[in-house]
N, C-alpha and C positions, 0 to 999 in steps of 0.2 A: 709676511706681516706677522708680529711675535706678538701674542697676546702677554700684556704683562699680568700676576699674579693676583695682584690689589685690584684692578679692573674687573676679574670674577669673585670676587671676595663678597659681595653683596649679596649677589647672586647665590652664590652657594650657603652664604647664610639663611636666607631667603626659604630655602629648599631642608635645611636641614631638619627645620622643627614643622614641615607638612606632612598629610599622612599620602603614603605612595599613590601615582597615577596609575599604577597596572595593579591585575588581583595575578594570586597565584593561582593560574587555573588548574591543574591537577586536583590541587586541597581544597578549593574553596569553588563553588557553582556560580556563574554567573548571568545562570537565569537567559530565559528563552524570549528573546523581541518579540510584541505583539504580531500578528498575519505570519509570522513560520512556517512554510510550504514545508513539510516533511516529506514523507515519502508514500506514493500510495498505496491505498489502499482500499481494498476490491470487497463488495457486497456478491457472492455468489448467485444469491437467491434476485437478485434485478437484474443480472448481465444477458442480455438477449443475443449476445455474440455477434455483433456488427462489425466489429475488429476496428470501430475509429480508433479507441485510443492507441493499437497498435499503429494504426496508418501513421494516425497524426504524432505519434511521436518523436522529436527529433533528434533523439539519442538512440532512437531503437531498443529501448529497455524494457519494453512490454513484449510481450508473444500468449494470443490468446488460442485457449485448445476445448473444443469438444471433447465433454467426460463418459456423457452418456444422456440420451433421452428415454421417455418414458411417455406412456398413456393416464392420464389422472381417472379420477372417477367418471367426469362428467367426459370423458371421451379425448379432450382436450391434450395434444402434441406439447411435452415440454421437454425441454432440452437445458442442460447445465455444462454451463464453460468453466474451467479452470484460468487464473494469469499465472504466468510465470513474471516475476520482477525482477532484473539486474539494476541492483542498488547501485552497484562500482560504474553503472551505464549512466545514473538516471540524474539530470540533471535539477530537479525538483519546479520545472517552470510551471506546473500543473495544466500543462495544455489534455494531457490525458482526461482529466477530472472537467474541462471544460467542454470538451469535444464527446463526451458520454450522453446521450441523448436520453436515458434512462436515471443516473445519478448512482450507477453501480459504486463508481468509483472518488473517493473522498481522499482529500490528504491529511495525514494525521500530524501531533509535533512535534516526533520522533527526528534529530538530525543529529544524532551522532552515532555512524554504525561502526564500531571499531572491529576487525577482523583477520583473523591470521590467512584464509585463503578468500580466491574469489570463489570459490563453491559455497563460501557464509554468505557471500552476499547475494546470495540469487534465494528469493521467496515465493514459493509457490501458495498462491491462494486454489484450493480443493475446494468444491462444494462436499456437501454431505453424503453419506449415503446413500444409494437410491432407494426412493421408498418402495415397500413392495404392496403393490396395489393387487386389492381381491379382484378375480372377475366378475360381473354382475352375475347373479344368481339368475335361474332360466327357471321363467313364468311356468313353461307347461311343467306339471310333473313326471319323473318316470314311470312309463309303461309298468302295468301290475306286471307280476311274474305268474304265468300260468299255474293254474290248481289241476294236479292230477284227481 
């Protein structure tokens, strides 16, 4: 069946004097949809190391690691996890961030990670430092030193 010329003619009039249905996405931004599941991201200082959001994820893009623990003041055992994140893995369903039973982990609305290898795409989240805690000072004095 031959479309004749005159039969799109309206049509194509129609179209000439509107402004285009696409943007140029390179040049021009066209802005981020409300609820935007990014990509997560890890609170150091809440992560208590239960490894759900490892478990529960279904791309396998988390891996959580013990960095190092320490004694606080009050005697008190803590312990800080690192994540490791494969972006190129993670498919942004937020079940990680749901399955956190703490709220370590939040997604942010970041979704565009452009990258020349997959070693760009993998983000470790580190805690800080570990603090260096004094040892409590010792109530008794020391022993005088003998007087000749």
């Amino acid at each position: 069946m031959k479309l004749k010329f005159a039969a799109m003619l309206p049509e194509i009039t129609r179209h000439l004097f509107r402004k285009p249905a696409t943007v140029e996405v390179p040049f021009k931004s066209v802005g981020q949809p409300e609820g935007l599941r990014g990509k997560p991201v890890m609170d150091t200082q809440k992560c208590i190391g239960c490894k759900r959001c490892e478990t529960d994820c279904p791309a396998e893009a988390i891996e959580i690691n013990k960095e190092y623990e320490y004694k606080n003041e009050a005697g008190k055992l803590i312990r800080r996890f690192s994540m490791t994140l494969y972006i190129d893995r993670c498919t942004h369903c937020s079940q990680c961030e749901e399955s956190c039973p703490v709220d370590a982990i939040k997604m942010d609305s970041s979704y565009n990670h452009p990258a020349y290898s997959r070693e760009d795409l993998k983000v470790v989240y580190k805690p800080g430092p570990m603090p260096v805690v004094q040892a409590p000072a010792d109530p008794t004095p020391p022993p005088a030193a003998p007087q000749a």
